[in-house]
Structures are given as structure tokens and as C-alpha cells.
C-alpha positions as CSV (number, residue, x, y, z in Angstrom):
1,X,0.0,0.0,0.0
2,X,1.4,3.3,-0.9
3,X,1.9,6.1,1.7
4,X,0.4,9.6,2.6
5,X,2.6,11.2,0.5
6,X,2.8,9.3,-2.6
7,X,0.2,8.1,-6.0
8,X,-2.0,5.0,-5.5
9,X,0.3,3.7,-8.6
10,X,3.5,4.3,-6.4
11,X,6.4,6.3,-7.8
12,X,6.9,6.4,-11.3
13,X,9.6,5.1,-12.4
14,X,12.7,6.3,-13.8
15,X,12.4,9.7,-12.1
16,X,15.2,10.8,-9.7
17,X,14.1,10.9,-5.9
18,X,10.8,9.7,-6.5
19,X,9.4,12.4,-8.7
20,X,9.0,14.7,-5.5
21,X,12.0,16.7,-5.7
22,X,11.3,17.4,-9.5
23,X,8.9,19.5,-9.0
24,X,9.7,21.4,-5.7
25,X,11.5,24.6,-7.2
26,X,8.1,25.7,-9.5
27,X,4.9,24.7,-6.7
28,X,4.5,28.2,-5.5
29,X,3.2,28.5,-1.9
30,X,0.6,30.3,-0.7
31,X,2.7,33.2,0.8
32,X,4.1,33.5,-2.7
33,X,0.8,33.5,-4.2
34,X,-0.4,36.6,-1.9
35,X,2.6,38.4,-2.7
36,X,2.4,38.1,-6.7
37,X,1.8,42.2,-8.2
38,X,-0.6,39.9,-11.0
39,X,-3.3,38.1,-10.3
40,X,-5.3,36.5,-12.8
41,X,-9.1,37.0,-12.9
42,X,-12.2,34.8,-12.5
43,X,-13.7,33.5,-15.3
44,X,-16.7,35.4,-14.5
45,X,-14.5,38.0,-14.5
46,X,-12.6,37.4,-17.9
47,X,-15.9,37.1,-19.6
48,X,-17.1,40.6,-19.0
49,X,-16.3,43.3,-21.6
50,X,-12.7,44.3,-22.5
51,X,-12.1,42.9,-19.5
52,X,-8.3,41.9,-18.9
53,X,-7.1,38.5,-17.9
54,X,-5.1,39.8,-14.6
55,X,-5.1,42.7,-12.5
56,X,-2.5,44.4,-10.4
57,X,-1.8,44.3,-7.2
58,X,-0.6,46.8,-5.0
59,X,3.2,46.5,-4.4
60,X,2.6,47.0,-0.7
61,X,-0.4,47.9,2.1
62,X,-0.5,51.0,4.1
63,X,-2.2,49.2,7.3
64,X,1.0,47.9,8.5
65,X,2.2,51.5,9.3
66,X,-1.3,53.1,10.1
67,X,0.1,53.3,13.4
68,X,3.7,54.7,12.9
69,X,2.6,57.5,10.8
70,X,-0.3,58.3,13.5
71,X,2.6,58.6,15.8
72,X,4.8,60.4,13.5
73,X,1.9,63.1,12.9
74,X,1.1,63.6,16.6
75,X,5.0,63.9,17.9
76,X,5.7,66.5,15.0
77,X,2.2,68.3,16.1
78,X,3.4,68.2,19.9
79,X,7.4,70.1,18.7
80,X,5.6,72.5,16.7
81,X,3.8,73.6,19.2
82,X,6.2,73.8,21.5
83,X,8.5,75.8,19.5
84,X,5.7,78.2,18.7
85,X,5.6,78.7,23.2
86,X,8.8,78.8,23.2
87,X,9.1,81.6,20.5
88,X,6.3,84.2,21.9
89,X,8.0,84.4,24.9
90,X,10.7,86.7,25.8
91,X,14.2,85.1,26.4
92,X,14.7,87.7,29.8
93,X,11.6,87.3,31.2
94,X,11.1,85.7,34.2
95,X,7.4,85.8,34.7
96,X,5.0,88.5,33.8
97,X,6.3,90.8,31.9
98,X,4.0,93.5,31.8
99,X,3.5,96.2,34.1
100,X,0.2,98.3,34.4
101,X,1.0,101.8,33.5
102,X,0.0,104.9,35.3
103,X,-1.5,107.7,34.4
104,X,0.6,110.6,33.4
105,X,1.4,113.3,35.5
106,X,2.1,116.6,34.0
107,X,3.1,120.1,34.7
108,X,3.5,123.0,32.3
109,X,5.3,126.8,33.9
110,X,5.2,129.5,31.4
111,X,8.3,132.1,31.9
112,X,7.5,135.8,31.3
113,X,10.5,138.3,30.0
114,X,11.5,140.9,32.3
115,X,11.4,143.0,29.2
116,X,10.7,143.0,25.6
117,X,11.9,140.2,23.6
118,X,14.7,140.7,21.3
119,X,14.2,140.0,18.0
120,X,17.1,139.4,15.0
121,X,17.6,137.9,11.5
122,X,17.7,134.0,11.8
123,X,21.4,133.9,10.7
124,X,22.4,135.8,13.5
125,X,19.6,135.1,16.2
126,X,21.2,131.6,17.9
127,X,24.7,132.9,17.9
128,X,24.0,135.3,20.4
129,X,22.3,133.5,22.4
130,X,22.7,130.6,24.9
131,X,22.1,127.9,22.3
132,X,25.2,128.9,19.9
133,X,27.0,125.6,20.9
134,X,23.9,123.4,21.0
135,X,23.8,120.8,18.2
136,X,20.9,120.6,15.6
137,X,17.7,118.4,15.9
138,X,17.9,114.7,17.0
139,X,22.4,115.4,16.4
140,X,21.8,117.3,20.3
141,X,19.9,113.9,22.1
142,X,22.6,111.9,23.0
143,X,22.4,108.7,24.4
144,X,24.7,107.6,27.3
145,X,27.1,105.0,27.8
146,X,25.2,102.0,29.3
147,X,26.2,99.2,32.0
148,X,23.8,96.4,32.8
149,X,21.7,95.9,35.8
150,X,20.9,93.7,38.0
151,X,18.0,92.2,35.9
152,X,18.3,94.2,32.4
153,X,21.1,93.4,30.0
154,X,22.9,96.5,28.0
155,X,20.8,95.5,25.1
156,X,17.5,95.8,26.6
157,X,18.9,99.4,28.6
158,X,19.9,100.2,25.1
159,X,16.7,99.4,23.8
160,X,14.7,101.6,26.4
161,X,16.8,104.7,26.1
162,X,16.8,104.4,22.4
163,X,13.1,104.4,22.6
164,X,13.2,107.8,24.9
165,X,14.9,109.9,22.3
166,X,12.6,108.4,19.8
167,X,9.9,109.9,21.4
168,X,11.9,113.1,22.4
169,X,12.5,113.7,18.5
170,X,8.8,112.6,17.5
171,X,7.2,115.2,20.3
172,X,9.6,118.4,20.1
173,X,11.7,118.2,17.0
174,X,9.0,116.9,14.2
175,X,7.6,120.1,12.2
176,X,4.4,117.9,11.6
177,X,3.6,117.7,15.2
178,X,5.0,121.3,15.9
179,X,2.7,123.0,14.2
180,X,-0.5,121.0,15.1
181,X,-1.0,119.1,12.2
182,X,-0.4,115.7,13.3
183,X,0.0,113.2,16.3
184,X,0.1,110.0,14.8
185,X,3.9,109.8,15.6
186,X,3.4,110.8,18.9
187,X,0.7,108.4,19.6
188,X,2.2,105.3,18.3
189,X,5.3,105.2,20.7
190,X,2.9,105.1,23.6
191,X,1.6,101.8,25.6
192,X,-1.8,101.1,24.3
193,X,-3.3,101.9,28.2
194,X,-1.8,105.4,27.7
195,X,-4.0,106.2,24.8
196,X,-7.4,107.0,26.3
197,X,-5.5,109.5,28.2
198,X,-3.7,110.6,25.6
199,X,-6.7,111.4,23.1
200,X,-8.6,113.2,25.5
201,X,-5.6,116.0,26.3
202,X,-5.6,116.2,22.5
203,X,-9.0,116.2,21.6
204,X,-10.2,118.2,25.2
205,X,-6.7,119.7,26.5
206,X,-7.4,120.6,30.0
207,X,-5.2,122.7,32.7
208,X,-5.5,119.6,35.3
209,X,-2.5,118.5,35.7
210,X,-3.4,115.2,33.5
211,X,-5.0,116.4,30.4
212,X,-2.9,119.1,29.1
213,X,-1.8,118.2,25.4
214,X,2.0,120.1,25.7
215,X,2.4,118.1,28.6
216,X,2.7,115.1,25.9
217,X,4.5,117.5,22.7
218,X,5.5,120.8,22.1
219,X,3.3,122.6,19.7
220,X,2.5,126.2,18.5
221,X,-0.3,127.6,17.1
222,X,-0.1,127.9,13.4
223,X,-2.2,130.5,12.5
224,X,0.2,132.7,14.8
225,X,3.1,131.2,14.9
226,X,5.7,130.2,12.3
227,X,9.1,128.1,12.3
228,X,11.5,130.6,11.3
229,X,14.4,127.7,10.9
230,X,13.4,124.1,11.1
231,X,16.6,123.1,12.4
232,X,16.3,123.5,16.6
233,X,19.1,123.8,18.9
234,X,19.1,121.1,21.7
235,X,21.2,119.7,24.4
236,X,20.0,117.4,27.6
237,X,21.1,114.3,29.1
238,X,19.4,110.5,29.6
239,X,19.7,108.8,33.4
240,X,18.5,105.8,33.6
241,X,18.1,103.1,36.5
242,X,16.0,99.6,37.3
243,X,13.1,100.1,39.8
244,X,12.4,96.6,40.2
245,X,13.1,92.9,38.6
246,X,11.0,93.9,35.3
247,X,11.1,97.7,35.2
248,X,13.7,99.9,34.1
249,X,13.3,103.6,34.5
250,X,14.3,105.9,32.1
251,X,14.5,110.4,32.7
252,X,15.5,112.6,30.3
253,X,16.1,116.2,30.8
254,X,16.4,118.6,27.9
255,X,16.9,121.9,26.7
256,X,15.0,122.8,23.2
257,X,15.6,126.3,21.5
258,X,13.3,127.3,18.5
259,X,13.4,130.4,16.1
260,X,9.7,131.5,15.9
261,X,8.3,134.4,13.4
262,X,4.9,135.6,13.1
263,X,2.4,133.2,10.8
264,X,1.3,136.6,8.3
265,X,5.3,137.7,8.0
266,X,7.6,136.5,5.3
267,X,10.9,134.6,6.0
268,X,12.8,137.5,6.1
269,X,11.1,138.9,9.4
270,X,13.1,139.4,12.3
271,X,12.6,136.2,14.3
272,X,12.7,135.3,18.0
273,X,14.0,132.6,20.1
274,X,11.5,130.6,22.1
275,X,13.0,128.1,24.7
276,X,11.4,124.7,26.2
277,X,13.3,122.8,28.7
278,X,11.3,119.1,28.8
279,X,12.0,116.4,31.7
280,X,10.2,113.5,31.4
281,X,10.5,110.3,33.3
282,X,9.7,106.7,31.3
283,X,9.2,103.6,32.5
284,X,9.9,100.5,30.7
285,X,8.5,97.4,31.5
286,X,9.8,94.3,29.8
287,X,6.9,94.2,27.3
288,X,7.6,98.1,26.4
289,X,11.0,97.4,25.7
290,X,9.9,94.3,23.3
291,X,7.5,96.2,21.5
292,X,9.2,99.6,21.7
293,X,6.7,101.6,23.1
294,X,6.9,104.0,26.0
295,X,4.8,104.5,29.3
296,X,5.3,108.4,30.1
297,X,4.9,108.7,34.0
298,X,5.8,112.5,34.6
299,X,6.4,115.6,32.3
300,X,7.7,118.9,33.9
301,X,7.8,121.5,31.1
302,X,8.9,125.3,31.4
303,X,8.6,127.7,28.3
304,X,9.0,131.1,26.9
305,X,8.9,133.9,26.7
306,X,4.9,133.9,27.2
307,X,2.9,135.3,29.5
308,X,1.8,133.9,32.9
309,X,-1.7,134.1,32.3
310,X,-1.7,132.2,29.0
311,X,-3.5,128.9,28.6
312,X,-0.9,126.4,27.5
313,X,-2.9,123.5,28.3
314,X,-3.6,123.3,24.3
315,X,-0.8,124.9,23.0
316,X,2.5,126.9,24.1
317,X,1.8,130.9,23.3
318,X,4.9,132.4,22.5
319,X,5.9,136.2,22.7
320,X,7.7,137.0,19.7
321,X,9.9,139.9,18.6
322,X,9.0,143.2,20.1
323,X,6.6,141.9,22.6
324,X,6.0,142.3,26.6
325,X,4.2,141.5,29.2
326,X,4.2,141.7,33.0
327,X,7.0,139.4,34.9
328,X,5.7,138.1,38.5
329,X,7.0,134.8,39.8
330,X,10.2,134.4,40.8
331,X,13.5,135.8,39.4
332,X,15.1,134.7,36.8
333,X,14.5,131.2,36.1
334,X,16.5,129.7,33.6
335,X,15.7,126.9,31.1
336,X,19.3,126.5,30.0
337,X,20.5,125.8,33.8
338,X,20.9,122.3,34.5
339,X,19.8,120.5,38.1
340,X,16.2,120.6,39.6
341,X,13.5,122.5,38.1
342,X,12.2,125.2,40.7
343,X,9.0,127.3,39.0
344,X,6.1,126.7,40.4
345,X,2.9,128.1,38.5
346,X,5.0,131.0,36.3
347,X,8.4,131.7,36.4
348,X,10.1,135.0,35.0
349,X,12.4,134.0,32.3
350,X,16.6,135.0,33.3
351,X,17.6,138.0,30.9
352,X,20.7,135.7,30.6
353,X,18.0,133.3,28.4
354,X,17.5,135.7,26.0
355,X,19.8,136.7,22.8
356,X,22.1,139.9,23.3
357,X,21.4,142.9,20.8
């Protein structure tokens, strides 16, 4: 009786190994069979309509790595995100790094001649006069040499004074915004809780000691007051110190000198020197020095010649060439003198101020 594994008939003969072995290299199993990239159809299939006798397979299935890719997706996803953390906030800052800003504080002393006020041709006007060695427009705001701080490197001290005489040539240097035409400069230095504030001394300037719109600029009334020379004389000096882990307080101090005609003259008038000594005190939080933007805490301003009992809530009133008026608060204050400011409500402004004949 023949066994399992071979014909009823036995082994043919004449075949080496028993026929078996002859045929082993070409029966395909079924592993092979699944892996083939052709497959040949049913017959039902083959007898449809230009139907072809196999069909391709596909060279390899996606549901082995389903998972991988899932993984793959989600761990990219998870970095992405937290580069984008990572990149909003700021490499010095510890924790918060904003500070609310306060309101502004402001004070405005007009200085009255002790007599009339000299008047001269432009070319000759400043080099009589106190500001003959001041350098010309944002040339006279010069920053200091910087250290670092405790907790504010040189760049970010940098950064915040920077930002000060930005806003020091913006308010009192820029024609636009001396001759009331324009803000917008002005306005887009300050932090964004400044601006309420800020819009109401421009649009409703009020002698209150908050709301007065040359205690944020220097500006002149065009339809009396003309620039006789663009180019204004300044000096001043920056001091700067930290007030806390995340604020860094910046004051400037400084010393502007205009030539001012009357608006109906022609160039060629005899023009007049009007002087505005600004200190202002910033504070920089670490948000402000990020976004360069400045929170204005205190602005001590003393101008003139005008008169004491001029309104300069809105605008500074100047007394130009040939013009007077009564002197009476205290002697001789001086815009030019350096060290604490002293005028109170109106100051009388020093002879030495003025230009010599």
C-alpha cells in the first residue's frame, strides 16, 4: 500500500528521488501566491467586456504602518507647538512681563520776560544767544554710555533709552507735530493703556494736571506762529536706573531752542528765540522694551517767553519779537540751567535766556 505522500500507482519510475523533488522549485506557496503584483481574474471576470485577464496588485499595504505614521503626525504636532511657546516668549523674562502703566502726571510753567523780547535775522539770532553751541535736531539727544543691571542686560537698557529719544524727536523736534498738524507719531510710541489718556488731552486739553496736550509735545499755534528755521538747537542728558526685577526707569532732561516768526510775515522777518526745557520720566516694562513703546509717567515742562496768564494746556503761546508783558513769579528762572526744576505756577524768564542785541 502506498503512503500519505505518494500516488496510489506508487512512484513512477525512472524519475530521480521519487518524482517529489522534480517538481519542488516551481509549486509556489501560498505566501508566494499573496505576494504576486498579478493576479489573474475569475472567469466570470474574464468574460465581462474588454475585461483583462489579470489585475494588479498593490506593491505594498499602508495598514501595517497606520500606526507609525499616526505617531509620527502627533510627535511633530506636539514640537511645533512647542517651538511656537517657546518663541512668543521673551528670552529675559522671568514671569510677567508686563506692568500696568499709570496715568501721566504733567506740569506746564510759562516764563514771562522781564522785558521786551529781542528780535534778530535768523542767521544771527542763535549765535547770540545761549544755544550757539547746541547741536541741531535729533544730532543734540545723545544717548549715554550703558552698563547692565541687576536684571536688564545692555541691550534691553539700550533698547529703552533708544526708545526715549525716539519719542523726544517725535514730540519736540518733528515740524508735523509742531505746528498742530499731526499726532500719529506721537501716539504710536505710547503703551496702548496710555492712549485714552492721551486722546482726550488732544481732543479736550485741560489745565488739570493730567489732560494738558504740551504736557505730551511741544506745539504752537499755526495760524500765529511760524518756524522761522526748522533746524532747533538742543542739548540734555538721559539717566536711567532699574526700579524693580521687570522695570527699568528711564529720565530725560532737555533743553530745546526754536526760532519762531509771526504766521502773516515772510521769512525775512526778524525772528525770535523761544525756549522749552522738557523732563520727562519713562518707565519700561519688559513688554515696552519688546514692543518699543513707551509708558510716560511725569512731564515737567517750562517755556517762553509767554505770559503767565496764557492757557498752554492746548498749545505753548509764544511772545515773539517786540513783545512784553508783566514778569511776576520768581527771578530769573533759567531753562538753560541744569539741576532741579524750581518754577512753580510762572516763572520770569533769566535775561541771561534771552539773545544779546
Amino acid at each position: 500500500m502506498a503512503g500519505r505522500g505518494e500516488p496510489p500507482e506508487g512512484t513512477p519510475e525512472g524519475l530521480p528521488g521519487g518524482g517529489e523533488d522534480e517538481y519542488r522549485s516551481v509549486v509556489f506557496d501560498e505566501s508566494f501566491v499573496r505576494a504576486a503584483r498579478l493576479q489573474e481574474f475569475s472567469a466570470q471576470e474574464r468574460m465581462r467586456e474588454h475585461a483583462r485577464a489579470v489585475r494588479s496588485r498593490p506593491s505594498w499595504s499602508f495598514r501595517p504602518f497606520t500606526k507609525q505614521i499616526v505617531a509620527l503626525v502627533v510627535l511633530l504636532f506636539v514640537a511645533f507647538g512647542t517651538a511656537v511657546y517657546m518663541g512668543l516668549r521673551h528670552p529675559y523674562q522671568p514671569g510677567g512681563g508686563s506692568v500696568a502703566a499709570e496715568p501721566l502726571r504733567m506740569t506746564v510753567i510759562p516764563l514771562a520776560p522781564q522785558s521786551v523780547v529781542p528780535g534778530v535775522d535768523v542767521a544771527r539770532l542763535f549765535d547770540h544767544s545761549p544755544a550757539a553751541q547746541f547741536r541741531t535736531g535729533a544730532d543734540g539727544i545723545n544717548l549715554p554710555a550703558v552698563r547692565r543691571t541687576a536684571h536688564f542686560s545692555e541691550s534691553q537698557i539700550i533698547a529703552g533709552v533708544t526708545t526715549a529719544k525716539e519719542y523726544l524727536v517725535q514730540s519736540s523736534l518733528d515740524p508735523q507735530v509742531l505746528t498742530g498738524k499731526s499726532v500719529h507719531q506721537v501716539r504710536a510710541l505710547l503703551d496702548p493703556e496710555l492712549l485714552t489718556q492721551f486722546d482726550q488731552s488732544i481732543d479736550n486739553p485741560a489745565d488739570d494736571g493730567r489732560h494738558a496736550a504740551t504736557g505730551w509735545l511741544v506745539r504752537f499755534d499755526p495760524a500765529k506762529v511760524a518756524l522761522a528755521d526748522t533746524q532747533v538747537r538742543v542739548q540734555g542728558t538721559f539717566h536711567y536706573a532699574e526700579s524693580g526685577r521687570d522695570t527699568l526707569d528711564v529720565t530725560s532732561d532737555h533743553t530745546f531752542t526754536y526760532a519762531l516768526r509771526p504766521a502773516a510775515s515772510g521769512p525775512d522777518k526778524v525772528a525770535s528765540l523761544f525756549t522749552v526745557r522738557r523732563e520727562l520720566h519713562f518707565r519700561f516694562d519688559r513688554d515696552d522694551l519688546r514692543l518699543h513703546r513707551v509708558e510716560l509717567q511725569f512731564s515737567y515742562v517750562e517755556a517762553g517767553p509767554q505770559a503767565c496768564s496764557a492757557d498752554v494746556s492746548a498749545q505753548l503761546r509764544p511772545l515773539l519779537a517786540g513783545e512784553r508783558t508783566s514778569a511776576t513769579g520768581p527771578a530769573g528762572t533759567d531753562p538753560y540751567a541744569t539741576g532741579p526744576a524750581t518754577a512753580a505756577l510762572c516763572g520770569t524768564l533769566a535775561t541771561s535766556a534771552q539773545p544779546t542785541p
